[in-house]
mmJSON file of the N, C-alpha and C atoms, coordinates in Angstrom:
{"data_MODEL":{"atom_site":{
"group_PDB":["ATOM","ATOM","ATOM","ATOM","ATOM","ATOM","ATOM","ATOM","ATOM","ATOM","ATOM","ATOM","ATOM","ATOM","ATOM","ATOM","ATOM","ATOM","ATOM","ATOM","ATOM","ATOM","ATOM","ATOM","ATOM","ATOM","ATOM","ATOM","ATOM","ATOM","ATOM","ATOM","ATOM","ATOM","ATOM","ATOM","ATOM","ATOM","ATOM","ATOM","ATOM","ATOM","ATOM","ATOM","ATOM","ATOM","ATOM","ATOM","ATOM","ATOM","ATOM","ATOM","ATOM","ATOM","ATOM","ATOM","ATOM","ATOM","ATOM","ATOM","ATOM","ATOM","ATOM","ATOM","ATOM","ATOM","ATOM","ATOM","ATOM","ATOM","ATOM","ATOM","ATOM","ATOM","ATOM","ATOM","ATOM","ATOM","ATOM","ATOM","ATOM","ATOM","ATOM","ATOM","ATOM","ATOM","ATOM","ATOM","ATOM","ATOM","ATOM","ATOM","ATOM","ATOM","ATOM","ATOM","ATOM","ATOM","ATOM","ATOM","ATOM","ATOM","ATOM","ATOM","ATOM","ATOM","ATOM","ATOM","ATOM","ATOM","ATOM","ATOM","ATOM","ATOM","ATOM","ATOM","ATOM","ATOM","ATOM","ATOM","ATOM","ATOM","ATOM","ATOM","ATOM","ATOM","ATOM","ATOM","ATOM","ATOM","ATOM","ATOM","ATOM","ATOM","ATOM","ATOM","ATOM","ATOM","ATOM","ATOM","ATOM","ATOM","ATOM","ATOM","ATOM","ATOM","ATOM","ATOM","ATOM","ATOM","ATOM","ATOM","ATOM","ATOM","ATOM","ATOM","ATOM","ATOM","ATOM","ATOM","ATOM","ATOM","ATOM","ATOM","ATOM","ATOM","ATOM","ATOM","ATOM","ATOM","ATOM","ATOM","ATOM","ATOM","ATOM","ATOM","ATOM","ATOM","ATOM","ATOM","ATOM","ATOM","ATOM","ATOM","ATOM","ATOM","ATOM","ATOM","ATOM","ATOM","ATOM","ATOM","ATOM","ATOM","ATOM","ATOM","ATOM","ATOM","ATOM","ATOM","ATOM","ATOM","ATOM","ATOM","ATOM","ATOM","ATOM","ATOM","ATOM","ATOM","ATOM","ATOM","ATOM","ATOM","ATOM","ATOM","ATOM","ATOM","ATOM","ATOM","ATOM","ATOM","ATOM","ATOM","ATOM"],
"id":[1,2,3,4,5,6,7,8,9,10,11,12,13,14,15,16,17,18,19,20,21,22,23,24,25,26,27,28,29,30,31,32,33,34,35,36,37,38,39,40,41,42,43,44,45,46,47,48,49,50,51,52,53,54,55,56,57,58,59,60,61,62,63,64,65,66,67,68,69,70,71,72,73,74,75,76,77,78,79,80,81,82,83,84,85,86,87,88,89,90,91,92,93,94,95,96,97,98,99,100,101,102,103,104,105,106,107,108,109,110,111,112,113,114,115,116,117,118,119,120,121,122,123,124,125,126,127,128,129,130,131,132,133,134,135,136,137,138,139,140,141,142,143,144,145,146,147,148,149,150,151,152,153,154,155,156,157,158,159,160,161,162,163,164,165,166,167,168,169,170,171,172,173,174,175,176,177,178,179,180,181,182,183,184,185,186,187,188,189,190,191,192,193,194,195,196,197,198,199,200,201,202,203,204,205,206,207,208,209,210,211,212,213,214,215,216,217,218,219,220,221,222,223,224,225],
"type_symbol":["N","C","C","N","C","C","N","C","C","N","C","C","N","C","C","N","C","C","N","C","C","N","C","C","N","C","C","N","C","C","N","C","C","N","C","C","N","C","C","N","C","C","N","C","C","N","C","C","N","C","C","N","C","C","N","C","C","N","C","C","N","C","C","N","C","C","N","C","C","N","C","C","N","C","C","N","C","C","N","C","C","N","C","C","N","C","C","N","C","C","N","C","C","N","C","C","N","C","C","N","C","C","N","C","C","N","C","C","N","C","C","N","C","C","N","C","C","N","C","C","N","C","C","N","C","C","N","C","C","N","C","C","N","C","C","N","C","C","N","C","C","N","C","C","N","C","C","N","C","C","N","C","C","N","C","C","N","C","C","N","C","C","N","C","C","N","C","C","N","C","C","N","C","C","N","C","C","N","C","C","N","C","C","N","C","C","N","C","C","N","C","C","N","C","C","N","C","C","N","C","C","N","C","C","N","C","C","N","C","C","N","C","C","N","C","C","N","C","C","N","C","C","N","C","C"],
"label_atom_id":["N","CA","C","N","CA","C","N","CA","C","N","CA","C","N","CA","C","N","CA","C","N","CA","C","N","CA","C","N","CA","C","N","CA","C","N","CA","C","N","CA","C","N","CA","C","N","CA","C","N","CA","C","N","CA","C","N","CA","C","N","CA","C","N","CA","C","N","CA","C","N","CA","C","N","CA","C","N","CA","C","N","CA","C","N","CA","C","N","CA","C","N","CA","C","N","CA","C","N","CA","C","N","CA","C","N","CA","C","N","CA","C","N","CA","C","N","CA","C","N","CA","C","N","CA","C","N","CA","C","N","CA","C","N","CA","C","N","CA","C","N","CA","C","N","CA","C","N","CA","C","N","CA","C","N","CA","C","N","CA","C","N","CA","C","N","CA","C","N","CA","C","N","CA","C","N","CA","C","N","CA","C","N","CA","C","N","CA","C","N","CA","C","N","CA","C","N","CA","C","N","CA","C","N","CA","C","N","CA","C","N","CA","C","N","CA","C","N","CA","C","N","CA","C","N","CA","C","N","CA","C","N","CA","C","N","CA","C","N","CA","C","N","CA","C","N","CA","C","N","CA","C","N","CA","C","N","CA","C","N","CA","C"],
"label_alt_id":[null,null,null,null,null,null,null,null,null,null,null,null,null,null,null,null,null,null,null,null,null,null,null,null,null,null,null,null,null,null,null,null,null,null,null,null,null,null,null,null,null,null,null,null,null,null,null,null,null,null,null,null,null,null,null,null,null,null,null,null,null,null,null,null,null,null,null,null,null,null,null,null,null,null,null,null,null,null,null,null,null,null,null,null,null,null,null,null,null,null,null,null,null,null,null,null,null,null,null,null,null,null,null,null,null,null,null,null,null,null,null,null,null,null,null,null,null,null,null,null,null,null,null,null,null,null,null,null,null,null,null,null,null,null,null,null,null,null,null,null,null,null,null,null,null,null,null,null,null,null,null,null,null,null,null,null,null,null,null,null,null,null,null,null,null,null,null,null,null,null,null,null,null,null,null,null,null,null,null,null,null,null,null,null,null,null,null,null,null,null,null,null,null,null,null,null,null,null,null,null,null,null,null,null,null,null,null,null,null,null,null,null,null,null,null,null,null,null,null,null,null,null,null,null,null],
"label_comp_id":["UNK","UNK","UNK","UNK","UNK","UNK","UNK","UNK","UNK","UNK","UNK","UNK","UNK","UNK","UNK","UNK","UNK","UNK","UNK","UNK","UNK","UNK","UNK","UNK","UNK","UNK","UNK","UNK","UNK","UNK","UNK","UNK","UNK","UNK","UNK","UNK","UNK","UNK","UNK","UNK","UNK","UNK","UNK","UNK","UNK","UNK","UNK","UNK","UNK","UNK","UNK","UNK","UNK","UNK","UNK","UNK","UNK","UNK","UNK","UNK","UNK","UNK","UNK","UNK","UNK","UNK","UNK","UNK","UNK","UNK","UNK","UNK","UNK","UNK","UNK","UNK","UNK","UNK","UNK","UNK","UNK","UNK","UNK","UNK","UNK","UNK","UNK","UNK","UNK","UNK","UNK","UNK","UNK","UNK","UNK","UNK","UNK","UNK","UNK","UNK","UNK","UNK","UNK","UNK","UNK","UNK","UNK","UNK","UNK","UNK","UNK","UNK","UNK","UNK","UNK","UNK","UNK","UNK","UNK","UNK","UNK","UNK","UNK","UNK","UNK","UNK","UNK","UNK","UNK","UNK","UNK","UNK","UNK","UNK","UNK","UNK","UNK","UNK","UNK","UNK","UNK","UNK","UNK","UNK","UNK","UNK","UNK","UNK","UNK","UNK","UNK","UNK","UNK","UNK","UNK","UNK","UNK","UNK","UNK","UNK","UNK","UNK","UNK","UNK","UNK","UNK","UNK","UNK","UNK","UNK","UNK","UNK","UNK","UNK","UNK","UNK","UNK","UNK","UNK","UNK","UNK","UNK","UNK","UNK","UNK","UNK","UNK","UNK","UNK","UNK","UNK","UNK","UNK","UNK","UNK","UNK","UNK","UNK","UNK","UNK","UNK","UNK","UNK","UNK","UNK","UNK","UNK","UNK","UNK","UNK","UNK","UNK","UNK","UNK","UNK","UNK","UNK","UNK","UNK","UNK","UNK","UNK","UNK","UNK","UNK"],
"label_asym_id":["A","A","A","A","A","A","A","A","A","A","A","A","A","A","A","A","A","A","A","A","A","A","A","A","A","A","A","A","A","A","A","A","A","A","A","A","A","A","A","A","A","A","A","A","A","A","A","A","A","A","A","A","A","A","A","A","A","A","A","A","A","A","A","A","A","A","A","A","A","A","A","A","A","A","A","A","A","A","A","A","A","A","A","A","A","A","A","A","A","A","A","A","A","A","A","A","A","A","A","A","A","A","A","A","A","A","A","A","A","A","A","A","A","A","A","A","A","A","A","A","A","A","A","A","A","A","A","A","A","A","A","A","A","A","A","A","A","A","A","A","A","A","A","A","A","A","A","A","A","A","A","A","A","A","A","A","A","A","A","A","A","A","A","A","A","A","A","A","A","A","A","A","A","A","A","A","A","A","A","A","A","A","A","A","A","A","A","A","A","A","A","A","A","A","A","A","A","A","A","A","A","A","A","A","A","A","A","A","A","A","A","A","A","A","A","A","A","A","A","A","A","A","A","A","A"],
"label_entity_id":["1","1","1","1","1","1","1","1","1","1","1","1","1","1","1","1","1","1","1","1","1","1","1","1","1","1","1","1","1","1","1","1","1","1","1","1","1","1","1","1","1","1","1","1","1","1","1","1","1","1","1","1","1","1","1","1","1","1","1","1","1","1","1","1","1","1","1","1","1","1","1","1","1","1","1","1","1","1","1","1","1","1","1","1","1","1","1","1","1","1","1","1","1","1","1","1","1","1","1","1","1","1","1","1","1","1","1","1","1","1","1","1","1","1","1","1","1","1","1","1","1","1","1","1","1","1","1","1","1","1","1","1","1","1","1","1","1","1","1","1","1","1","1","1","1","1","1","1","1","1","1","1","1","1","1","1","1","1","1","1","1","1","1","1","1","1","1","1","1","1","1","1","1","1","1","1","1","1","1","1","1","1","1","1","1","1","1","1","1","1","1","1","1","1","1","1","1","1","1","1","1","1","1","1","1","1","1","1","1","1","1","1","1","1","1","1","1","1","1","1","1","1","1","1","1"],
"label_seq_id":[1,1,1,2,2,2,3,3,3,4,4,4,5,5,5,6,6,6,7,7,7,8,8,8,9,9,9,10,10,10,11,11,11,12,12,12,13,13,13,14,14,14,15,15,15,16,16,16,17,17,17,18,18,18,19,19,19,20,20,20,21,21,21,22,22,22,23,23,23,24,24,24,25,25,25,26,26,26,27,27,27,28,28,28,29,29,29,30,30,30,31,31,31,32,32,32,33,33,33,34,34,34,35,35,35,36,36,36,37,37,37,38,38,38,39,39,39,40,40,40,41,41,41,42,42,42,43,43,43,44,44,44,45,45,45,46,46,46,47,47,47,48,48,48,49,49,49,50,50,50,51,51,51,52,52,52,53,53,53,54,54,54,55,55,55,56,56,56,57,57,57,58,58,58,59,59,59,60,60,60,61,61,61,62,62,62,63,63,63,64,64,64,65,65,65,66,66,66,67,67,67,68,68,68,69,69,69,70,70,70,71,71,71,72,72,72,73,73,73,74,74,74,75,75,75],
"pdbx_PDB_ins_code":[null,null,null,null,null,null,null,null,null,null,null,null,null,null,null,null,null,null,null,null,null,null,null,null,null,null,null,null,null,null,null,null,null,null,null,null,null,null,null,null,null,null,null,null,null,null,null,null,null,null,null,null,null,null,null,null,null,null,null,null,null,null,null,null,null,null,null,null,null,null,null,null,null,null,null,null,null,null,null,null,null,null,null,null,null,null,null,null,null,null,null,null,null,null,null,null,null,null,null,null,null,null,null,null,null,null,null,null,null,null,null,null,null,null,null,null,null,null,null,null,null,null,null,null,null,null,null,null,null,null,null,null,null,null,null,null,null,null,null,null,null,null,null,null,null,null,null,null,null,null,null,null,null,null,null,null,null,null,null,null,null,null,null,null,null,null,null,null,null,null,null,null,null,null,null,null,null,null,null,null,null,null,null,null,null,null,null,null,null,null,null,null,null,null,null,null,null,null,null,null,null,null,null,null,null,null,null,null,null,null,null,null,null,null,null,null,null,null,null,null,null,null,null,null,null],
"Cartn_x":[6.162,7.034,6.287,4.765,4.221,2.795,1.968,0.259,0.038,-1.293,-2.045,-3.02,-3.765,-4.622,-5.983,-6.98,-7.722,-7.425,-7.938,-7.069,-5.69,-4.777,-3.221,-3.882,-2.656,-3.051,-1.621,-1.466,-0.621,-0.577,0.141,0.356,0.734,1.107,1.33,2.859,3.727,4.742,4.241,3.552,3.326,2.433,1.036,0.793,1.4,2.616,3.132,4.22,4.453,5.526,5.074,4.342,3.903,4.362,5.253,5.903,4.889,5.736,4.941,4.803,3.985,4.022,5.218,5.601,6.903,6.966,5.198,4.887,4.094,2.898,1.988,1.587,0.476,-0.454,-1.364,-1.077,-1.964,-3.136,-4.846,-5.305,-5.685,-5.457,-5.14,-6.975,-8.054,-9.391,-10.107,-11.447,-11.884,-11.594,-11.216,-11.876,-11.777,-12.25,-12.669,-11.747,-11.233,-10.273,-11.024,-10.459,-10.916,-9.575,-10.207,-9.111,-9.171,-8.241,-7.474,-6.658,-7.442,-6.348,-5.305,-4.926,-4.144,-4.541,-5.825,-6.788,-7.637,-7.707,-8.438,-7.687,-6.807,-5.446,-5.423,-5.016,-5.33,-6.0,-7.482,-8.337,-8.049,-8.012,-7.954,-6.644,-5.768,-4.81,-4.731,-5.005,-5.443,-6.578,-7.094,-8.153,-7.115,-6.514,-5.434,-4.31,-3.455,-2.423,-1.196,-1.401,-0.252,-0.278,-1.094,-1.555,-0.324,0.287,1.358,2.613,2.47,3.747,3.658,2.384,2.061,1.946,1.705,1.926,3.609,4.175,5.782,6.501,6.195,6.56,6.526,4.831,4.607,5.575,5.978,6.39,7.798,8.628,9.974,9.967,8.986,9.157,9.12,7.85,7.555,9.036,9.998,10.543,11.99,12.449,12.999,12.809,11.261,10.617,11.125,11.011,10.949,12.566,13.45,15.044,15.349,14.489,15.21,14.622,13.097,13.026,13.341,13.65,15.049,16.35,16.683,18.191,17.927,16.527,16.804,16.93,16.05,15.78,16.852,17.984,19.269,19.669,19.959,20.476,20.871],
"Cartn_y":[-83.976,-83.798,-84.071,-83.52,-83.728,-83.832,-84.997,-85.282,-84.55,-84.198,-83.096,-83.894,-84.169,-84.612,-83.508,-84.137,-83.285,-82.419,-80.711,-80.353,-79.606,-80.344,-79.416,-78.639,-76.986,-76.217,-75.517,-74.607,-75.026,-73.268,-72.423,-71.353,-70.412,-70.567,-70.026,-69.157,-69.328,-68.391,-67.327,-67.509,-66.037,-65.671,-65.94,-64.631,-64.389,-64.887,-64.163,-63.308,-63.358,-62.565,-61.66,-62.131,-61.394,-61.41,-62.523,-63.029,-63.601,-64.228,-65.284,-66.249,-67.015,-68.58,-69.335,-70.613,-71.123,-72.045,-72.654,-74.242,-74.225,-74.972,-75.528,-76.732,-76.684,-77.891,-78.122,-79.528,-80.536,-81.495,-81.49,-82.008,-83.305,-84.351,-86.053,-86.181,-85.832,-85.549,-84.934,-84.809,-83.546,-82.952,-81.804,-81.236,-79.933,-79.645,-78.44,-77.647,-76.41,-75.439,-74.382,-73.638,-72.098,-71.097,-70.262,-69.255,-68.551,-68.12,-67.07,-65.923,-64.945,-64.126,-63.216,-62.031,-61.576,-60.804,-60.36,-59.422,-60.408,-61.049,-62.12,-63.191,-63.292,-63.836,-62.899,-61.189,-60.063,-60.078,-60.498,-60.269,-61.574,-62.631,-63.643,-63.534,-63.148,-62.895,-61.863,-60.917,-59.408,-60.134,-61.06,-62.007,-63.341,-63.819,-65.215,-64.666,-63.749,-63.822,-64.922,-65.826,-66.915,-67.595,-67.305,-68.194,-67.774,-66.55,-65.89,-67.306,-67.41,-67.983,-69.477,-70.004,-71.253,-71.735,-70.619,-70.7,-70.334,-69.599,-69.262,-71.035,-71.402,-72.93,-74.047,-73.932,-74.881,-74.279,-73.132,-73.167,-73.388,-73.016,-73.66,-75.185,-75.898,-77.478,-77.84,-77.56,-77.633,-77.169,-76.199,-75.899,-76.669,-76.989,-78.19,-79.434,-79.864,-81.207,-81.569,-80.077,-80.102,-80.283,-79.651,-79.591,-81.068,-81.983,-82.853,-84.317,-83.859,-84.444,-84.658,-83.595,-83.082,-83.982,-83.674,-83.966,-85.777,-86.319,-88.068,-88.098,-87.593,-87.903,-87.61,-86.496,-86.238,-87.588,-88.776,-89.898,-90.654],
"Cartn_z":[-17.654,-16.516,-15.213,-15.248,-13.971,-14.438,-13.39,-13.887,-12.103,-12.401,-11.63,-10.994,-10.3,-9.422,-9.12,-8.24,-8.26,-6.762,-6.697,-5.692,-6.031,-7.134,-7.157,-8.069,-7.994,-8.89,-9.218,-10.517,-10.861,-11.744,-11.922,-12.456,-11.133,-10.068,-8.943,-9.522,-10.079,-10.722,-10.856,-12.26,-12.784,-11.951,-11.252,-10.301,-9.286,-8.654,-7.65,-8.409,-9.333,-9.958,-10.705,-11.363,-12.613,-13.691,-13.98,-15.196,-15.781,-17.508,-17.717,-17.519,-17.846,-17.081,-17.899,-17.095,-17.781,-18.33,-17.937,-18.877,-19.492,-20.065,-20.739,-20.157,-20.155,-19.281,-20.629,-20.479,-21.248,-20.582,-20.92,-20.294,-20.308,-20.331,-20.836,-20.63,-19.983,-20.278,-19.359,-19.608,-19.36,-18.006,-17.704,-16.203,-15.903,-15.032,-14.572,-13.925,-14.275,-13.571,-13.273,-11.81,-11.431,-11.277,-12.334,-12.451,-11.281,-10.592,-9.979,-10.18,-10.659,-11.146,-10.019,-10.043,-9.112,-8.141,-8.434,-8.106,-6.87,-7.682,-6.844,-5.523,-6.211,-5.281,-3.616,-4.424,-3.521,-2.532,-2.805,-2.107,-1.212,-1.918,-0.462,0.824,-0.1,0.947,2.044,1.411,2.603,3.429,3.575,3.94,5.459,4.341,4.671,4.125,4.856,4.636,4.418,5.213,5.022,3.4,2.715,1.341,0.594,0.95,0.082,0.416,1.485,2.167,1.827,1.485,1.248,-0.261,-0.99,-2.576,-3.076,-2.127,-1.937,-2.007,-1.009,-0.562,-1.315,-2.1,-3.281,-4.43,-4.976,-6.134,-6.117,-4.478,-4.733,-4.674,-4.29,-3.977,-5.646,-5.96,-7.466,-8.64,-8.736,-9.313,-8.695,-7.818,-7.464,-7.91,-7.976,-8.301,-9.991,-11.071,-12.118,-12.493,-11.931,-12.033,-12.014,-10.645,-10.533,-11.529,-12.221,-13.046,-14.555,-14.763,-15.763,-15.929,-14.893,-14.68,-14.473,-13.803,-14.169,-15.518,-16.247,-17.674,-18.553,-18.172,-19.272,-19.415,-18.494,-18.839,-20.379],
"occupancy":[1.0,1.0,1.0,1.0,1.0,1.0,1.0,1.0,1.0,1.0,1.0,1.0,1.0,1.0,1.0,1.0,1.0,1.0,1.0,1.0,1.0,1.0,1.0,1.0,1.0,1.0,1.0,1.0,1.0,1.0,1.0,1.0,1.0,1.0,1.0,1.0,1.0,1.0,1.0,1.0,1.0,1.0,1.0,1.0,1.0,1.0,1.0,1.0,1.0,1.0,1.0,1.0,1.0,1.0,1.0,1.0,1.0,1.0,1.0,1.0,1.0,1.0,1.0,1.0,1.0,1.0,1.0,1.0,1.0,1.0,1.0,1.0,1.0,1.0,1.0,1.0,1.0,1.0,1.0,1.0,1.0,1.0,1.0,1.0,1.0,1.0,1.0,1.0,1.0,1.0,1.0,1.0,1.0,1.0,1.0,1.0,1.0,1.0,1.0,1.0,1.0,1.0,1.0,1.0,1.0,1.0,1.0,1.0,1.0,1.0,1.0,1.0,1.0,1.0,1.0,1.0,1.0,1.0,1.0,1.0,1.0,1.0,1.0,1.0,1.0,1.0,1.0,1.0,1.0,1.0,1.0,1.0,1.0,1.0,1.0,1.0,1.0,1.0,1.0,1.0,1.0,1.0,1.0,1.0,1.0,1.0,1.0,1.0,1.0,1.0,1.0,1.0,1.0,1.0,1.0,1.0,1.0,1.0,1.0,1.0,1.0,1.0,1.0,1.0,1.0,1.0,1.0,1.0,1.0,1.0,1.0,1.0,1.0,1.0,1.0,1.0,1.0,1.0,1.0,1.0,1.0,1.0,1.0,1.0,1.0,1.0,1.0,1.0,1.0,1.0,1.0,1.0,1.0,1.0,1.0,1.0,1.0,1.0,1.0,1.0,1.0,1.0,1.0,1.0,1.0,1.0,1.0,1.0,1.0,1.0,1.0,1.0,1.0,1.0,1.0,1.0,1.0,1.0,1.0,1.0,1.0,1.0,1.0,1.0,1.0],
"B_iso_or_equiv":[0.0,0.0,0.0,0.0,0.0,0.0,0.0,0.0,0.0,0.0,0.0,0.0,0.0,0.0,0.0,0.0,0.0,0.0,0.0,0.0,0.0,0.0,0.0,0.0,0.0,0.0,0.0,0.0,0.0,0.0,0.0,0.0,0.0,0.0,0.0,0.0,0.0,0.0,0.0,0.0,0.0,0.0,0.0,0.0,0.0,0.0,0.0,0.0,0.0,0.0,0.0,0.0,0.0,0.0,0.0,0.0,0.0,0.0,0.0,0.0,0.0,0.0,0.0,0.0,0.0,0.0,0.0,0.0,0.0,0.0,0.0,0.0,0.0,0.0,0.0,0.0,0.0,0.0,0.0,0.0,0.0,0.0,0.0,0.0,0.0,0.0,0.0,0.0,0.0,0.0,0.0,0.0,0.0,0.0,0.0,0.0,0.0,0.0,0.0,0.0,0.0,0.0,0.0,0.0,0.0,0.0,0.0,0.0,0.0,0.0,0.0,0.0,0.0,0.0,0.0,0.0,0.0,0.0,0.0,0.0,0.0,0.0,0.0,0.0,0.0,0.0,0.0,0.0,0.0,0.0,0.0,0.0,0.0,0.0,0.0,0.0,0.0,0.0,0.0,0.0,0.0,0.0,0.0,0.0,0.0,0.0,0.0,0.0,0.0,0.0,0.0,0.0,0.0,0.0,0.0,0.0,0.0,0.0,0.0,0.0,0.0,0.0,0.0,0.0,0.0,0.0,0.0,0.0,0.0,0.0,0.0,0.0,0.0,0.0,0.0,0.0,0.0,0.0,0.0,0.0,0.0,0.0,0.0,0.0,0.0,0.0,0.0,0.0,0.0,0.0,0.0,0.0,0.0,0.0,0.0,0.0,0.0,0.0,0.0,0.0,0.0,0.0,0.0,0.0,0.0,0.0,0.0,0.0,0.0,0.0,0.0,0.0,0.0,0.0,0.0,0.0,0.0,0.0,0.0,0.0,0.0,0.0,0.0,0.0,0.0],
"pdbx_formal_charge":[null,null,null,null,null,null,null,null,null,null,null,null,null,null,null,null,null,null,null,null,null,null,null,null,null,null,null,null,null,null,null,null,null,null,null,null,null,null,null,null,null,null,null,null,null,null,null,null,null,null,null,null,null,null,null,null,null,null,null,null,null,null,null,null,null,null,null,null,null,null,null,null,null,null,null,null,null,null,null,null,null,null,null,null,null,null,null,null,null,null,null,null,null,null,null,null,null,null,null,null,null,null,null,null,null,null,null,null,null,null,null,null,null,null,null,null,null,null,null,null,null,null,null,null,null,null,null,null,null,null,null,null,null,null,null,null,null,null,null,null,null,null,null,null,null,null,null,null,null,null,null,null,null,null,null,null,null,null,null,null,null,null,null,null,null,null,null,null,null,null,null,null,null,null,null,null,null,null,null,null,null,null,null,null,null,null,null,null,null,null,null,null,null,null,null,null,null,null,null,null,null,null,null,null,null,null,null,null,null,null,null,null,null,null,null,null,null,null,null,null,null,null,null,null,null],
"auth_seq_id":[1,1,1,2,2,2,3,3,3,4,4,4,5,5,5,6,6,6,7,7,7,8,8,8,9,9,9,10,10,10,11,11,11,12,12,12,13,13,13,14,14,14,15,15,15,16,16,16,17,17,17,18,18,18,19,19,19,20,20,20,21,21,21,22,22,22,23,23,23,24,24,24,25,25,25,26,26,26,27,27,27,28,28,28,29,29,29,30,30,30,31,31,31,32,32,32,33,33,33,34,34,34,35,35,35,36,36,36,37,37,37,38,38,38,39,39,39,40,40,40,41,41,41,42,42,42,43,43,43,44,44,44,45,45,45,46,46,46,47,47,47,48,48,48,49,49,49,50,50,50,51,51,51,52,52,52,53,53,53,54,54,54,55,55,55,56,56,56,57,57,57,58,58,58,59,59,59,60,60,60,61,61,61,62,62,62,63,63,63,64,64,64,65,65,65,66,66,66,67,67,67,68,68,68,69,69,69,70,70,70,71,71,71,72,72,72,73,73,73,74,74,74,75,75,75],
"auth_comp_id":["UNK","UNK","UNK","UNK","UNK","UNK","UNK","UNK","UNK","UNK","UNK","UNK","UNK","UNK","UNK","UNK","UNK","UNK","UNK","UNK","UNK","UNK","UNK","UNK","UNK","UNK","UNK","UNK","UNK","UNK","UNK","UNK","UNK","UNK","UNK","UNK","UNK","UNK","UNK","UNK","UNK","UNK","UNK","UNK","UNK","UNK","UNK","UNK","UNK","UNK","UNK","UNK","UNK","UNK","UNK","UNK","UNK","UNK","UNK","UNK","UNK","UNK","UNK","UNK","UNK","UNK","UNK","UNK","UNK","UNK","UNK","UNK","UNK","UNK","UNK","UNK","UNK","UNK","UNK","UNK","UNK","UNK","UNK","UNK","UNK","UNK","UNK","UNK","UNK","UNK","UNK","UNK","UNK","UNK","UNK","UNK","UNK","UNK","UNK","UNK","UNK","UNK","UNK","UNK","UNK","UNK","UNK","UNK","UNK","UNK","UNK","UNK","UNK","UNK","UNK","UNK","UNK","UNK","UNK","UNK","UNK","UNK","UNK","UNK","UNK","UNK","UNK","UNK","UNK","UNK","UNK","UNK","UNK","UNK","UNK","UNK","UNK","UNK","UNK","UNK","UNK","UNK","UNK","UNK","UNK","UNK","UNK","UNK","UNK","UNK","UNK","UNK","UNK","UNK","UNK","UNK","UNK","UNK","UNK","UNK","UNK","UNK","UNK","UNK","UNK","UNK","UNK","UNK","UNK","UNK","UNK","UNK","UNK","UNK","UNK","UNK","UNK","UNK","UNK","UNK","UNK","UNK","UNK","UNK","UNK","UNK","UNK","UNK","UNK","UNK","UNK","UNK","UNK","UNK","UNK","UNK","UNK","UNK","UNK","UNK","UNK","UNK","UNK","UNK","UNK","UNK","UNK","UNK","UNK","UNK","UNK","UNK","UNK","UNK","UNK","UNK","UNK","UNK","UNK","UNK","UNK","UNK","UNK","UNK","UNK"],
"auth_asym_id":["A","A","A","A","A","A","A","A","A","A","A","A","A","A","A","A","A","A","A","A","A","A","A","A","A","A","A","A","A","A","A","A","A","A","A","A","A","A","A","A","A","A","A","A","A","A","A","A","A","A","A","A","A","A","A","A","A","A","A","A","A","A","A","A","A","A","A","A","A","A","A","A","A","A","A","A","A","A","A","A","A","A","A","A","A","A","A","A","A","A","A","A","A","A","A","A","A","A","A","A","A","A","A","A","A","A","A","A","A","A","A","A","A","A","A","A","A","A","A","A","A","A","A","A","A","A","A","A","A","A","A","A","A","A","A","A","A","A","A","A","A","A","A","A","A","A","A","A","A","A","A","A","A","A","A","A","A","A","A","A","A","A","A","A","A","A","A","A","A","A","A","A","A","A","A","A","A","A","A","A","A","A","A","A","A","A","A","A","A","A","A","A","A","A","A","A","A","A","A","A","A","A","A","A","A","A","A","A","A","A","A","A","A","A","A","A","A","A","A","A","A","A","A","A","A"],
"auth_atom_id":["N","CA","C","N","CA","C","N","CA","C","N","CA","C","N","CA","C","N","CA","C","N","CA","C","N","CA","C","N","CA","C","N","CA","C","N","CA","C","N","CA","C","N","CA","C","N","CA","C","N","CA","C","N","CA","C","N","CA","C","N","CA","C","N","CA","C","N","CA","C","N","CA","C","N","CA","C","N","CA","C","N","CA","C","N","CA","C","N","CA","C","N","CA","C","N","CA","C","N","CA","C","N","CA","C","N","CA","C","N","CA","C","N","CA","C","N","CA","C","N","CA","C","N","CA","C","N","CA","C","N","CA","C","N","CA","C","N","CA","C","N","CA","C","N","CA","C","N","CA","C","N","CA","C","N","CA","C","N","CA","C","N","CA","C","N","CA","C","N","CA","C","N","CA","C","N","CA","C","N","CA","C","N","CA","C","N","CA","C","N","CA","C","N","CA","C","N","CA","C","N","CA","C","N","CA","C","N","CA","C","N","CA","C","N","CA","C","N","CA","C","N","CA","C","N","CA","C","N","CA","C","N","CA","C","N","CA","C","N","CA","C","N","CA","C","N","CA","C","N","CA","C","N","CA","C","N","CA","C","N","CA","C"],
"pdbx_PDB_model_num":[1,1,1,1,1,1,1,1,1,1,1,1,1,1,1,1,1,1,1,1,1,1,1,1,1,1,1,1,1,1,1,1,1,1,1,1,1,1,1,1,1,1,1,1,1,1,1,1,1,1,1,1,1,1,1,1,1,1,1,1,1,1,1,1,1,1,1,1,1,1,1,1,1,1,1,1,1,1,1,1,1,1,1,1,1,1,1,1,1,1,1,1,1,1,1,1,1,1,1,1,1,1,1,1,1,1,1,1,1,1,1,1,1,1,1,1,1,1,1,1,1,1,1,1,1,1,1,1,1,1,1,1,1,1,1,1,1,1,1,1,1,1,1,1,1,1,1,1,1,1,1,1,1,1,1,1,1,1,1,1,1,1,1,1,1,1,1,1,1,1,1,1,1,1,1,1,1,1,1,1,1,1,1,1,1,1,1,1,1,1,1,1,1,1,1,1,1,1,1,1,1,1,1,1,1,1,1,1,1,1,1,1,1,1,1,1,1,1,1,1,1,1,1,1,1]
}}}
């Protein structure tokens, strides 16, 4: 549905919610990820508050992005 670049990141749902996550990421070859957990999230934000508002922003664009790549592909 979507290839990742270096820089995007991508599980921003479940730690702002605390759900589970809603996809599965496949890595086409090798690379390197840094976890963020919520705790950690915490801390940067009580830090940078706006990150809430900026990971808010990416996940509705992103969950829009995914609807509307959906809906080309029902064809």
């Amino acid at each position: 549905v979507q290839e990742f670049e270096e820089g995007d990141f991508f599980g921003e749902i479940s730690v702002l919610t605390g759900k589970p996550r809603t996809a599965t990421l496949t890595a086409v070859e090798e690379c390197e990820c840094l976890v963020l957990n919520r705790a950690a999230l915490d801390e940067i934000t009580e830090l940078y508050p706006r990150v809430t508002e900026v990971l808010k922003k990416f996940q509705a664009q992103r969950a829009m992005s995914t609807v509307n790549t959906m809906m080309a592909n029902r064809g």
